[in-house]
C-alpha positions as protocol buffer text, in pm:
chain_id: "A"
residue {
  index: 1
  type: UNK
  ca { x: 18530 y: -3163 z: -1715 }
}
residue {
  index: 2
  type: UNK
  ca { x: 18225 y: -3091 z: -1511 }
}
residue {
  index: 3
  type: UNK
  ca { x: 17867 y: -3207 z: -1677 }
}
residue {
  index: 4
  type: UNK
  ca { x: 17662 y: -2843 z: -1579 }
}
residue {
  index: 5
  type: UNK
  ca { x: 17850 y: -2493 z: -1624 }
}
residue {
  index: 6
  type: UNK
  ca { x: 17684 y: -2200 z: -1499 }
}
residue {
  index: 7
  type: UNK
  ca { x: 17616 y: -1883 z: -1722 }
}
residue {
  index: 8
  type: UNK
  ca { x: 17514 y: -1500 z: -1639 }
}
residue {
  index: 9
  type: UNK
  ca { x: 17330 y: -1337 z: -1938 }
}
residue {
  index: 10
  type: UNK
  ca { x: 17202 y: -1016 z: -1949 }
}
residue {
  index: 11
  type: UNK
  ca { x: 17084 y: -892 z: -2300 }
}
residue {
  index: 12
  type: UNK
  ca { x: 16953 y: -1112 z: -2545 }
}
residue {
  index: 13
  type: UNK
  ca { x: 16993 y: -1439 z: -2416 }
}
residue {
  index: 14
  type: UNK
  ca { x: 16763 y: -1365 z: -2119 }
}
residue {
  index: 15
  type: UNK
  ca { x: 16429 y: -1530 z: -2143 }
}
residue {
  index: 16
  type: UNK
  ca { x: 16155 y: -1377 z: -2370 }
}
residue {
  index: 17
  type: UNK
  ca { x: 16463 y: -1209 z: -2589 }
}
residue {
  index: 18
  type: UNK
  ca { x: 16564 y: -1289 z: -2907 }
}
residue {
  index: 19
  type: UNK
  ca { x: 16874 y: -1542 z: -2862 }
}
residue {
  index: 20
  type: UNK
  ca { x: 16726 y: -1681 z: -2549 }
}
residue {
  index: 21
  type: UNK
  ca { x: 16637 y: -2016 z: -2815 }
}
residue {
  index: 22
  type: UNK
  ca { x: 17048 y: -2085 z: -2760 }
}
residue {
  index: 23
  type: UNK
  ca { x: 16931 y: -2155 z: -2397 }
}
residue {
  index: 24
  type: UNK
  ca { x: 16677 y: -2408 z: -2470 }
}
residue {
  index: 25
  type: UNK
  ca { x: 16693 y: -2736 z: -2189 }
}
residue {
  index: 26
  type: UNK
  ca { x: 16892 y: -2539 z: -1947 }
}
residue {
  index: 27
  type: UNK
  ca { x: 16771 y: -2472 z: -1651 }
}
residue {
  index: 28
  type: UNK
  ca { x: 16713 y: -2134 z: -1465 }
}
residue {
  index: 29
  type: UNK
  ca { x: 16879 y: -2100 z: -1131 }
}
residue {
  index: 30
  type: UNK
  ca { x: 16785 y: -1738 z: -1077 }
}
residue {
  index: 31
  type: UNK
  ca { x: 16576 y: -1478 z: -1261 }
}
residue {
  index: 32
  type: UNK
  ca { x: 16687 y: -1189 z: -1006 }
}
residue {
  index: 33
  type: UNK
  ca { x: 17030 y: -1210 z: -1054 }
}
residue {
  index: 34
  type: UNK
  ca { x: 17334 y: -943 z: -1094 }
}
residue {
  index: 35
  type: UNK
  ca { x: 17674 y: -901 z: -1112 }
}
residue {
  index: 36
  type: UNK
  ca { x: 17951 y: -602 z: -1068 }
}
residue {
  index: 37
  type: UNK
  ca { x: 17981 y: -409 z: -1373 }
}
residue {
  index: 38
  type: UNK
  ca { x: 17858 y: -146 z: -1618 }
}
residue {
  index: 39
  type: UNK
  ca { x: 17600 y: -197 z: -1880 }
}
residue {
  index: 40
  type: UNK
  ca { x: 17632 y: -21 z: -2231 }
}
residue {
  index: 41
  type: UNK
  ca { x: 17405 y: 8 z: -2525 }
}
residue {
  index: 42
  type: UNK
  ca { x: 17618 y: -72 z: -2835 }
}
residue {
  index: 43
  type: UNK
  ca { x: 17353 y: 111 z: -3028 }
}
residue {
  index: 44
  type: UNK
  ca { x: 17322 y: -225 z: -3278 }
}
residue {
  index: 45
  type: UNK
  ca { x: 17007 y: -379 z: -3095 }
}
residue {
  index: 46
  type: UNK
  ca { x: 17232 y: -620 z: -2799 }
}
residue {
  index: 47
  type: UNK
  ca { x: 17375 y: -480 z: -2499 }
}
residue {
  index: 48
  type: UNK
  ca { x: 17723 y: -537 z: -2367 }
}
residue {
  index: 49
  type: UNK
  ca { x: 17938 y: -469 z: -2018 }
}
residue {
  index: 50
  type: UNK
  ca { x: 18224 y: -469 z: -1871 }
}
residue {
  index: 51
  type: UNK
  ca { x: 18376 y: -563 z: -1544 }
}
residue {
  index: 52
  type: UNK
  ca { x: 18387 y: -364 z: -1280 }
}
residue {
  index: 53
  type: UNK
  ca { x: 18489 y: -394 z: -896 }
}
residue {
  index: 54
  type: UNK
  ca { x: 18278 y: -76 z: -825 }
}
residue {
  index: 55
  type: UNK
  ca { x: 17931 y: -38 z: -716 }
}
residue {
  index: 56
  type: UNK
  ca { x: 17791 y: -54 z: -1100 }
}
residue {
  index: 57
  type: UNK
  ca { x: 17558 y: -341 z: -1126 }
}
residue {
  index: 58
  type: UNK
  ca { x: 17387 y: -507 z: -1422 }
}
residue {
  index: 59
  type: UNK
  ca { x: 17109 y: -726 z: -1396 }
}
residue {
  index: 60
  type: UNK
  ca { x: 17032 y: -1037 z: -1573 }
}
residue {
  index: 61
  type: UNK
  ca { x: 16947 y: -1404 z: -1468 }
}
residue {
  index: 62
  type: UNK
  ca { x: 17184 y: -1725 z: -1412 }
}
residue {
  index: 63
  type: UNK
  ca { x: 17141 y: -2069 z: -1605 }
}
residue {
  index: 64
  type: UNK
  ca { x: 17263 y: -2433 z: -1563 }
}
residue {
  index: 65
  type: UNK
  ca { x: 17414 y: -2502 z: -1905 }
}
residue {
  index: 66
  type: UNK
  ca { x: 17576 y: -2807 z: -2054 }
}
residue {
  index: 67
  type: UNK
  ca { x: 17961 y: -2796 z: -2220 }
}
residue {
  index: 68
  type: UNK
  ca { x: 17840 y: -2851 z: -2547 }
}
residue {
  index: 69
  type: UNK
  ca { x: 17607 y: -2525 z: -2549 }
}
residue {
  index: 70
  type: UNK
  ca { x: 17908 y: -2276 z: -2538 }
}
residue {
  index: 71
  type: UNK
  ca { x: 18000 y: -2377 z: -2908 }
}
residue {
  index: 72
  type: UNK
  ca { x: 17664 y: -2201 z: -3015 }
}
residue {
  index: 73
  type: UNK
  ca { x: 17764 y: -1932 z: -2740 }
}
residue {
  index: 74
  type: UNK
  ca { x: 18057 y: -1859 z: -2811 }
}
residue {
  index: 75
  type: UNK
  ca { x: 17994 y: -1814 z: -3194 }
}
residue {
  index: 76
  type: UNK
  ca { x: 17693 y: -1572 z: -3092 }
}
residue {
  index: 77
  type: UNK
  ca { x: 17993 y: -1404 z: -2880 }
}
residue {
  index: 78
  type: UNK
  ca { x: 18226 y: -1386 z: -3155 }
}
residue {
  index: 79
  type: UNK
  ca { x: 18436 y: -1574 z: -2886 }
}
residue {
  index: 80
  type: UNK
  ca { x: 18732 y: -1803 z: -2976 }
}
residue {
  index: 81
  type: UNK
  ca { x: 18966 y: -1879 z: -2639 }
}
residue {
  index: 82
  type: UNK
  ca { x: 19337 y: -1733 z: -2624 }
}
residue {
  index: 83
  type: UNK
  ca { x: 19185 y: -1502 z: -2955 }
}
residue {
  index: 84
  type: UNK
  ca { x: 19330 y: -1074 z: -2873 }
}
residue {
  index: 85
  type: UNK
  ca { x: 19079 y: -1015 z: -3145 }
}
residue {
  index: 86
  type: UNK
  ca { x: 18748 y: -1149 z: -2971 }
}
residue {
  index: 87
  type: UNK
  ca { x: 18422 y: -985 z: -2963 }
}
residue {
  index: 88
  type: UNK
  ca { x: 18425 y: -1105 z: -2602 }
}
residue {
  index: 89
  type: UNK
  ca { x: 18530 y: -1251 z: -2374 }
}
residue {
  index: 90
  type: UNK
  ca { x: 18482 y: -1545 z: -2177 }
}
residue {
  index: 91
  type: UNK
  ca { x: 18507 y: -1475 z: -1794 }
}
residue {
  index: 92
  type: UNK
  ca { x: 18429 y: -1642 z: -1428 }
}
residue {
  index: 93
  type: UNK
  ca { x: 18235 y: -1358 z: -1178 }
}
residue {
  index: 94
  type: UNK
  ca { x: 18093 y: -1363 z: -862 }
}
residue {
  index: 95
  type: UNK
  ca { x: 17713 y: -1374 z: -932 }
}
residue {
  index: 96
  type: UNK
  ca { x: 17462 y: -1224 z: -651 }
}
residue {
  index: 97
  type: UNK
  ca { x: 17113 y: -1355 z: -614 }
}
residue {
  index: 98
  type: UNK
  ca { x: 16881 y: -1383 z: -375 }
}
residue {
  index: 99
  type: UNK
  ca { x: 16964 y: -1720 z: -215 }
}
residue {
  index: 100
  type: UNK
  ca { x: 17319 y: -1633 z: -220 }
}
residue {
  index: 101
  type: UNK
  ca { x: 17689 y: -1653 z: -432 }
}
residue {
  index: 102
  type: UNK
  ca { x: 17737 y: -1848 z: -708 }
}
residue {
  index: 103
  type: UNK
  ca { x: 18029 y: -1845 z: -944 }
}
residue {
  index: 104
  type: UNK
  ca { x: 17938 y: -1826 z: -1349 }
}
residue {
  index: 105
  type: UNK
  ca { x: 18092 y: -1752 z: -1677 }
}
residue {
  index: 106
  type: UNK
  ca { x: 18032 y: -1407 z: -1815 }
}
residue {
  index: 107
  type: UNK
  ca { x: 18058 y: -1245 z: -2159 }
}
residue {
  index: 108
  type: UNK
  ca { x: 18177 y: -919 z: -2163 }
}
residue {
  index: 109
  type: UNK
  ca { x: 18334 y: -664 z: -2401 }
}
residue {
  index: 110
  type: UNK
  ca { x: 18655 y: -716 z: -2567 }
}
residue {
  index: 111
  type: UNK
  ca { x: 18640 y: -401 z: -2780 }
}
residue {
  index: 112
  type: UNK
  ca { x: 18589 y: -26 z: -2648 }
}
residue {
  index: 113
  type: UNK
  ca { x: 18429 y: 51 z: -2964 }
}
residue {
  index: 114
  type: UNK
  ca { x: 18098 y: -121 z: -2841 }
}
residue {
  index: 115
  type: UNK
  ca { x: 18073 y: 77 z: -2522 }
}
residue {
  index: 116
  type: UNK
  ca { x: 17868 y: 350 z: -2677 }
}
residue {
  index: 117
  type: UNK
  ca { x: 17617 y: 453 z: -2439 }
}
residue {
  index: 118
  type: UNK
  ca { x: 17600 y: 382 z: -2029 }
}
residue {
  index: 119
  type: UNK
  ca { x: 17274 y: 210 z: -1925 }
}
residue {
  index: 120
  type: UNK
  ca { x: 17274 y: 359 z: -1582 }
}
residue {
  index: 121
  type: UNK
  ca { x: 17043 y: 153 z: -1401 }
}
residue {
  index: 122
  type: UNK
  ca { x: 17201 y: -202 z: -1529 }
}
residue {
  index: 123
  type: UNK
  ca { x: 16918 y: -330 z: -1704 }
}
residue {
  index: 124
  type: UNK
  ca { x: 16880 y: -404 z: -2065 }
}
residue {
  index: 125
  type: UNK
  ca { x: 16538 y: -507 z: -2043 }
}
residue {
  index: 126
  type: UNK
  ca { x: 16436 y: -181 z: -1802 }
}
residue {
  index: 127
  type: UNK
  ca { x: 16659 y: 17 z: -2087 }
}
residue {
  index: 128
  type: UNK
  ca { x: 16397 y: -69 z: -2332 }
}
residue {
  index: 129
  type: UNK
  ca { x: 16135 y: 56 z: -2154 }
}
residue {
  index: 130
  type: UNK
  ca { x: 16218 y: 349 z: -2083 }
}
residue {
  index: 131
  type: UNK
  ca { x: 16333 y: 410 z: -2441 }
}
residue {
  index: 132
  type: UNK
  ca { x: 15986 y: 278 z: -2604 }
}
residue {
  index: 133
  type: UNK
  ca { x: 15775 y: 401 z: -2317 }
}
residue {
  index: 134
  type: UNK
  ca { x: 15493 y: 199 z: -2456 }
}
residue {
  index: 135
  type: UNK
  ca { x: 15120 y: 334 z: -2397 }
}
residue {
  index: 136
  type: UNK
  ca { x: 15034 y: 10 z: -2205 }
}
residue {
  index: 137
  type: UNK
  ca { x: 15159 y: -224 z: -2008 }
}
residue {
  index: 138
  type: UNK
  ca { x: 15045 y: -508 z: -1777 }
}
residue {
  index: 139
  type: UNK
  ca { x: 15148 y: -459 z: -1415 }
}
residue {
  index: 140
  type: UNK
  ca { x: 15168 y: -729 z: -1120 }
}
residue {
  index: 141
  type: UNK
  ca { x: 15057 y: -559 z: -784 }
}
residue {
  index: 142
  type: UNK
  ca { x: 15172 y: -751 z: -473 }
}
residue {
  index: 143
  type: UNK
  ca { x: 15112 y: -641 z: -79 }
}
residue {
  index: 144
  type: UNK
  ca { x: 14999 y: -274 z: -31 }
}
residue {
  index: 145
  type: UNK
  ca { x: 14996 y: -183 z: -436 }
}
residue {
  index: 146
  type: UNK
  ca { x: 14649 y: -391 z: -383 }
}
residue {
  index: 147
  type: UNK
  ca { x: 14526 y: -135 z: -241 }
}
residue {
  index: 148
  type: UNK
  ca { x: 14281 y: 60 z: -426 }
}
residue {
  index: 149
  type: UNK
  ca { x: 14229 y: 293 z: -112 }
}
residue {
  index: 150
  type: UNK
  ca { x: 14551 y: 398 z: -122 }
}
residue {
  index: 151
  type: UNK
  ca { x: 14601 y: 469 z: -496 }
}
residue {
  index: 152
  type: UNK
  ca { x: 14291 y: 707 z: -448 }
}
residue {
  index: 153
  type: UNK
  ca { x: 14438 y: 908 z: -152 }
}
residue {
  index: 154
  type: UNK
  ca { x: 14739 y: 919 z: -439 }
}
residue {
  index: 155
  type: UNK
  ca { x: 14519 y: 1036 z: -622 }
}
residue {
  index: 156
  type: UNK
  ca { x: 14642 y: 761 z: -881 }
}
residue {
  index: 157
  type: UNK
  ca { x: 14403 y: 524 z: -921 }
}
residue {
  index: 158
  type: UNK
  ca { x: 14265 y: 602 z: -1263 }
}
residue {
  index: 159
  type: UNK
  ca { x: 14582 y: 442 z: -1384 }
}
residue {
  index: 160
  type: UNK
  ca { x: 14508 y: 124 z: -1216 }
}
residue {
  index: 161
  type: UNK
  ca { x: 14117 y: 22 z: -1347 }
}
residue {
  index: 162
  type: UNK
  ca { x: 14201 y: -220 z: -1596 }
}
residue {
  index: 163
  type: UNK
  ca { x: 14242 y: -557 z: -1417 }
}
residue {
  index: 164
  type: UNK
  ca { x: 14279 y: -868 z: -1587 }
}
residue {
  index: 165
  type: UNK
  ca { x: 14306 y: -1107 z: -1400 }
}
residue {
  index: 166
  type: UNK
  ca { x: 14411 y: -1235 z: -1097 }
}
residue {
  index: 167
  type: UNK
  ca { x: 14743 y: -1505 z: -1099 }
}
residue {
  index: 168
  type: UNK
  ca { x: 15054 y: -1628 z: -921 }
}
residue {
  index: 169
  type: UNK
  ca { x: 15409 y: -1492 z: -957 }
}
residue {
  index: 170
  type: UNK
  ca { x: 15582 y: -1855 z: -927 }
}
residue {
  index: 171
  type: UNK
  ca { x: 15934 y: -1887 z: -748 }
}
residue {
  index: 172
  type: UNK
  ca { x: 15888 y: -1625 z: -539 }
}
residue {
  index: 173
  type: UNK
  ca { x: 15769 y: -1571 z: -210 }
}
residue {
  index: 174
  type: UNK
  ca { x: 15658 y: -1241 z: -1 }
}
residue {
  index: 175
  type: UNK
  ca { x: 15857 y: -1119 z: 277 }
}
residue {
  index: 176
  type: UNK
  ca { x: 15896 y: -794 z: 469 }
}
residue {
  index: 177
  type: UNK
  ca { x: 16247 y: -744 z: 410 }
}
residue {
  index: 178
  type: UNK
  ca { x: 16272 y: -402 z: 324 }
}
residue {
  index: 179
  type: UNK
  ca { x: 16338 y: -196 z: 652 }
}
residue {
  index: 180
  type: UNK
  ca { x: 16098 y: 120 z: 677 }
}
residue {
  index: 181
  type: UNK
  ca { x: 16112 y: 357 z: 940 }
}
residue {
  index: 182
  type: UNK
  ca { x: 15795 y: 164 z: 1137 }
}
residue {
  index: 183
  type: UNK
  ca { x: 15861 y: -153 z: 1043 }
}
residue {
  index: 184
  type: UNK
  ca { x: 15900 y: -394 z: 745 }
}
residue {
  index: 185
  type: UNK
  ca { x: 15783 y: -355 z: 441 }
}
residue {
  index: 186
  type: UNK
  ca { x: 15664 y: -635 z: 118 }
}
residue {
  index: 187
  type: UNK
  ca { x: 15915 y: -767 z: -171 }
}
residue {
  index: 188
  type: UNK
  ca { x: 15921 y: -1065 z: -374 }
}
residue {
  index: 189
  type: UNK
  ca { x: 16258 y: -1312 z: -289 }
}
residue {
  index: 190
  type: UNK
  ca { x: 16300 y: -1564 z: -518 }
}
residue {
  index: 191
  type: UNK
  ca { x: 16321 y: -1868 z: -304 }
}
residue {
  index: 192
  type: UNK
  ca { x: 16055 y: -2115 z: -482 }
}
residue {
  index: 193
  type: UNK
  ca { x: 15758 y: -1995 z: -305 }
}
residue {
  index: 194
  type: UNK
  ca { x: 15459 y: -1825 z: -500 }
}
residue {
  index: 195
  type: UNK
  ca { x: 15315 y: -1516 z: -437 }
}
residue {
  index: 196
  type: UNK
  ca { x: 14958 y: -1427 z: -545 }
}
residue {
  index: 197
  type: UNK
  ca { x: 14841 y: -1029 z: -692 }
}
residue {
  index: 198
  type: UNK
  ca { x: 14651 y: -893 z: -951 }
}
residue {
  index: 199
  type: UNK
  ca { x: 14728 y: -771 z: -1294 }
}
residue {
  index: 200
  type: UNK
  ca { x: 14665 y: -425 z: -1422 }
}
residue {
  index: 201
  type: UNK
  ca { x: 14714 y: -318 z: -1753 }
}
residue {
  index: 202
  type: UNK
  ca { x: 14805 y: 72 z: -1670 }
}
residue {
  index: 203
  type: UNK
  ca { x: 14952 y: 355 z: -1941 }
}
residue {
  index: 204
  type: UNK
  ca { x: 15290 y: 452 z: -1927 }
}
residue {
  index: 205
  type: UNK
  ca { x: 15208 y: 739 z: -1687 }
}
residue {
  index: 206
  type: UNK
  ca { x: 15121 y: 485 z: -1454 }
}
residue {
  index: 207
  type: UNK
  ca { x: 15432 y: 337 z: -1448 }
}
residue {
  index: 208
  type: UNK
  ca { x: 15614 y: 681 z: -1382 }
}
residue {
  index: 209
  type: UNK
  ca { x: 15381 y: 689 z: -1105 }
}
residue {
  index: 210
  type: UNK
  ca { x: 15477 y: 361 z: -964 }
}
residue {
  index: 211
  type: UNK
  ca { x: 15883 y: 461 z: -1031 }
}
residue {
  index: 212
  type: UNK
  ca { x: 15777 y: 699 z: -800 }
}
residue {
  index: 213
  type: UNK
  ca { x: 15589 y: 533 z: -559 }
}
residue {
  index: 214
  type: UNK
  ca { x: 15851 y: 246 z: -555 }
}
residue {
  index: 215
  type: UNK
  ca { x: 16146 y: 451 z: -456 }
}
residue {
  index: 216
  type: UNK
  ca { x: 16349 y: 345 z: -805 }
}
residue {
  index: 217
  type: UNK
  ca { x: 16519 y: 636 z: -840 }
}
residue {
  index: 218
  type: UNK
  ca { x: 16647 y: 682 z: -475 }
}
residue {
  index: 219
  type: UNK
  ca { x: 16753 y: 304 z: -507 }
}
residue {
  index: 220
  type: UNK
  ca { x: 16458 y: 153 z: -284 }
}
residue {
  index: 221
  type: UNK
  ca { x: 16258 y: -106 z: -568 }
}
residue {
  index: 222
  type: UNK
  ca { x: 16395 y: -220 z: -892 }
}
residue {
  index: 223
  type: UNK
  ca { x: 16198 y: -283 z: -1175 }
}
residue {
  index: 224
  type: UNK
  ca { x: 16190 y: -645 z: -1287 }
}
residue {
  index: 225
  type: UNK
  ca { x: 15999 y: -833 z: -1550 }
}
residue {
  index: 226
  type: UNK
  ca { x: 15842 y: -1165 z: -1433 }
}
residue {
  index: 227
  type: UNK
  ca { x: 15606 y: -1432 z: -1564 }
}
residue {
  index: 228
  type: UNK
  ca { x: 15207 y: -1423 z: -1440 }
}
residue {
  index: 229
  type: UNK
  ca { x: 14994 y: -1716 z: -1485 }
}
residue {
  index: 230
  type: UNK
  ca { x: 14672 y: -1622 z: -1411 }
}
residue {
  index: 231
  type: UNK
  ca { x: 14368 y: -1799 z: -1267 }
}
residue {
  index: 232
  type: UNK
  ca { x: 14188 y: -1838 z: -1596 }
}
residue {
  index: 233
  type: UNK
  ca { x: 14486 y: -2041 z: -1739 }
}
residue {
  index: 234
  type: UNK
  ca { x: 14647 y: -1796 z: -1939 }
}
residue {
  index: 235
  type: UNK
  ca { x: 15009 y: -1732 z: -1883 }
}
residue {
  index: 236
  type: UNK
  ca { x: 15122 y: -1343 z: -1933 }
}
residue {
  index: 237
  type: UNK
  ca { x: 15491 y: -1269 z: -1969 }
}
residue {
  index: 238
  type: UNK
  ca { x: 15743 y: -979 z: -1935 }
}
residue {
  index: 239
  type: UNK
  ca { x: 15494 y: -852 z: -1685 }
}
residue {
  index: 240
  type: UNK
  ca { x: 15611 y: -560 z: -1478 }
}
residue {
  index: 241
  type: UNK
  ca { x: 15699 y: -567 z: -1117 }
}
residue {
  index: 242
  type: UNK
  ca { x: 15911 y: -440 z: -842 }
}
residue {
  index: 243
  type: UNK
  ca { x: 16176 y: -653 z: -621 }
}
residue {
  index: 244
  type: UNK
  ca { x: 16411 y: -467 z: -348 }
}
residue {
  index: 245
  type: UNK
  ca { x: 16742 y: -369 z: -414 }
}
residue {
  index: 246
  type: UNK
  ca { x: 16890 y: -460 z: -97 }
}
residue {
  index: 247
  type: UNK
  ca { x: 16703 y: -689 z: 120 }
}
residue {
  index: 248
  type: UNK
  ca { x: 16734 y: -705 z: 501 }
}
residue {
  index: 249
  type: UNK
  ca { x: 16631 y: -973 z: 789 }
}
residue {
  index: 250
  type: UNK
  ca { x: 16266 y: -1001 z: 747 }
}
residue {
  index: 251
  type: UNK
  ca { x: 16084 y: -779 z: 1062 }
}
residue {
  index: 252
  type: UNK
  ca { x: 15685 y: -696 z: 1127 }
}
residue {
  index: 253
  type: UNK
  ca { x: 15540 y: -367 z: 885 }
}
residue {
  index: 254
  type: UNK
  ca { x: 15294 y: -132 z: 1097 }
}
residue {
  index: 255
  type: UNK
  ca { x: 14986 y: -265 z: 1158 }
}
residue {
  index: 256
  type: UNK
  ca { x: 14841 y: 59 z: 878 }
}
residue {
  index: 257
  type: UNK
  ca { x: 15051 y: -107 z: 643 }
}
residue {
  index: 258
  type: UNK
  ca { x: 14958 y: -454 z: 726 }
}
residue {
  index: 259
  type: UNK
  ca { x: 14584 y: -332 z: 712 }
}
residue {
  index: 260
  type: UNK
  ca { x: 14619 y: -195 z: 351 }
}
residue {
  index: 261
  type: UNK
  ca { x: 14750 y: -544 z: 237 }
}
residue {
  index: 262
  type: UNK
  ca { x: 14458 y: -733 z: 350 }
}
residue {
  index: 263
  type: UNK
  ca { x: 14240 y: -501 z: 278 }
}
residue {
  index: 264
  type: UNK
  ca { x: 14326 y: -528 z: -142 }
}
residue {
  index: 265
  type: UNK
  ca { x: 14354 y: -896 z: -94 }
}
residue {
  index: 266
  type: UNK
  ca { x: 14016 y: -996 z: 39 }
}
residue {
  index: 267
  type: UNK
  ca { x: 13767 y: -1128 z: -176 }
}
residue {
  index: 268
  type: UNK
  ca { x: 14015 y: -1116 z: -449 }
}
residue {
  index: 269
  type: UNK
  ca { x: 14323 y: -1321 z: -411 }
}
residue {
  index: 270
  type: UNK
  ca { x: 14238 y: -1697 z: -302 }
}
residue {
  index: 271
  type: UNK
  ca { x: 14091 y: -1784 z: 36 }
}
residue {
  index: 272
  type: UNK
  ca { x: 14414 y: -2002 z: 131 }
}
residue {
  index: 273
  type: UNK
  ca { x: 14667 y: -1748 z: 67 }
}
residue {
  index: 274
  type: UNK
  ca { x: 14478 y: -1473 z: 228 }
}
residue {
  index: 275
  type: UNK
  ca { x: 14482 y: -1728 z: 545 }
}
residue {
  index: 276
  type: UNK
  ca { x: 14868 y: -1728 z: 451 }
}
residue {
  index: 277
  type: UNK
  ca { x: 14867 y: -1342 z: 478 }
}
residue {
  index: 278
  type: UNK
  ca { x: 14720 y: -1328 z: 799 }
}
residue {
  index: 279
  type: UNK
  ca { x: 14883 y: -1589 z: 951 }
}
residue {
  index: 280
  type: UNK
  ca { x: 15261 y: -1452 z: 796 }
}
residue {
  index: 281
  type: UNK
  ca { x: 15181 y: -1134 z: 983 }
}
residue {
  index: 282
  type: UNK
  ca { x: 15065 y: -1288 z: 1322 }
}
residue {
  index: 283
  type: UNK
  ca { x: 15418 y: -1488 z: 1297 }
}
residue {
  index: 284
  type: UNK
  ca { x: 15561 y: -1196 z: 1325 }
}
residue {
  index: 285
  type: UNK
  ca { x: 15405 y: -1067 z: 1626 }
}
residue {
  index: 286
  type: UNK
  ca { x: 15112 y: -816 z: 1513 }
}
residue {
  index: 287
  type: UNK
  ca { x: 14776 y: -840 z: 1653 }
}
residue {
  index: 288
  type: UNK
  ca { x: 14576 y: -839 z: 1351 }
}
C-alpha cells in the first residue's frame, strides 16, 4: 500500500470550510484544481457531483493524504467499500491543474435524491456567493485591475476606494497566458511563484462589475478564492480573485496594456517586483 493517496474535494473539505479540520497535516498540491463533472446543491448545507465525461467541470483543490485519513473520510462520506447503499462513493478521476494531470480519489453521489439543484458554474464556494451576495467583500487586484485610470474611464472606480493593504498572493506567479486579440493578457498560474496586488474591499456591485469586466460569463476568468498576506503582517483569507479558464503559451500584451500595469504598480507594489514587471515584459520583446 502506498504511504500518500491523493484526494479531490470540492465542498466542505476545501480549506476555510467547515470539514476542512479532517484535512489537517496533509498537504496541498493544488488550490486551482478541477475535474469532469456536474456540481449539485443538495439543499442540506454540502454540495455533491457526479461524474461526467462531458464538458461540466467542478472546481475544488487536490491534497496529499495519508491511508489512515480515509477512515474519518469515509465516515463523513457515509462511505463503506463494496456497500449498494453508500452515500458515496469512492472513485479514481483524472484531476486537471495548472502544472498538469494527476490521478486522485473522488467522492461523488451514490443517491439521485441528493442531486437537487445544478450549480452551473462548478463551484461550491462561487455558489455561495452568489446566493449571499454579501455587501462587502475584499478583492485582490493583479496586472491591469491596478489601474485606477482605467476603472475611471469605466466609470467604476467608486467601487474600488477602499484599499487595505497591499500583500502577496503566494504560489502563484503572473503570466500573460490568456490570448487577446493584440497580444497576451495577465492571470495567476499556480506554479510556486508569488504575485504581488492590492486589496480592495468593494460592495457587491463591484463584484458584478468585475464578473463583467473579467469575461466570467462568456467563460474568459473564473472566480477563485485565494489567501492574501499583506505587508503589515496580517493574513486575509477567502479573498476574491480571478484565474483563466483556459490558459495558453505565454505571448507579449500591447504595449497600452502593458502601460496600465505599471502604471497601478508604481509606488505601490514593492520596488523589486516592479523591476520584475518590467523586466517580465522586456523578456518578452516590448520596448518599454
Amino acid at each position: 500500500m502506498s504511504d500518500k493517496y491523493k484526494l479531490f474535494v470540492y465542498g466542505t473539505l476545501r480549506k476555510h470550510e467547515q470539514n476542512h479540520f479532517l484535512l489537517e497535516g496533509s498537504r496541498c498540491l493544488a488550490q486551482q484544481a478541477w475535474v469532469y463533472g456536474e456540481l449539485f446543491d443538495t439543499g442540506l448545507g454540502y454540495p455533491t457531483m457526479k461524474g461526467s465525461h462531458l464538458e461540466n467541470k467542478v472546481y475544488g483543490e487536490l491534497y496529499e493524504i495519508n491511508p489512515e485519513q480515509f477512515k474519518e473520510l469515509d465516515e463523513l462520506e457515509d462511505y463503506i467499500p463494496g456497500d449498494p447503499d453508500n452515500l458515496y462513493n469512492r472513485i479514481e478521476q483524472e484531476i486537471h491543474t495548472d502544472s498538469g494531470i494527476e490521478h486522485a480519489f473522488v467522492y461523488v453521489s451514490n443517491r439521485d435524491d441528493l442531486l437537487v439543484k445544478p450549480i452551473v458554474h462548478g463551484d461550491w464556494k462561487l455558489n455561495r456567493l452568489l446566493e449571499r451576495k454579501p455587501d462587502k467583500i475584499f478583492y485582490f487586484a493583479y496586472g491591469s485591475c491596478m489601474d485606477m485610470e482605467r476603472f475611471k474611464a469605466a466609470k467604476a472606480d467608486q467601487y474600488f476606494r477602499t484599499i487595505r493593504g497591499v500583500g502577496m498572493l503566494k504560489g502563484y506567479s503572473m503570466k500573460y497566458v490568456f490570448p487577446g486579440v493584440d497580444g497576451g493578457r495577465a492571470d495567476i498560474v499556480e506554479n510556486g511563484g508569488e504575485t504581488e496586488g492590492i486589496l480592495y474591499e468593494i460592495p457587491y456591485d463591484g463584484v458584478e462589475y468585475l464578473f463583467q469586466r473579467e469575461g466570467f460569463y462568456g467563460g474568459w476568468y473564473r472566480p477563485v478564492f485565494v489567501d492574501i498576506d499583506l505587508f503589515d503582517g496580517r493574513r486575509i483569507t477567502n479573498v476574491l480573485t480571478f484565474h483563466v479558464y483556459n490558459k495558453k503559451e505565454e505571448i507579449a500584451p500591447p504595449l497600452h496594456y502593458a502601460a496600465e500595469i505599471l502604471r497601478g504598480a508604481k509606488g505601490r507594489l514593492s520596488e523589486k517586483y516592479f523591476a520584475q514587471l518590467e523586466e517580465q515584459l522586456k523578456g518578452l520583446g516590448l520596448d518599454i
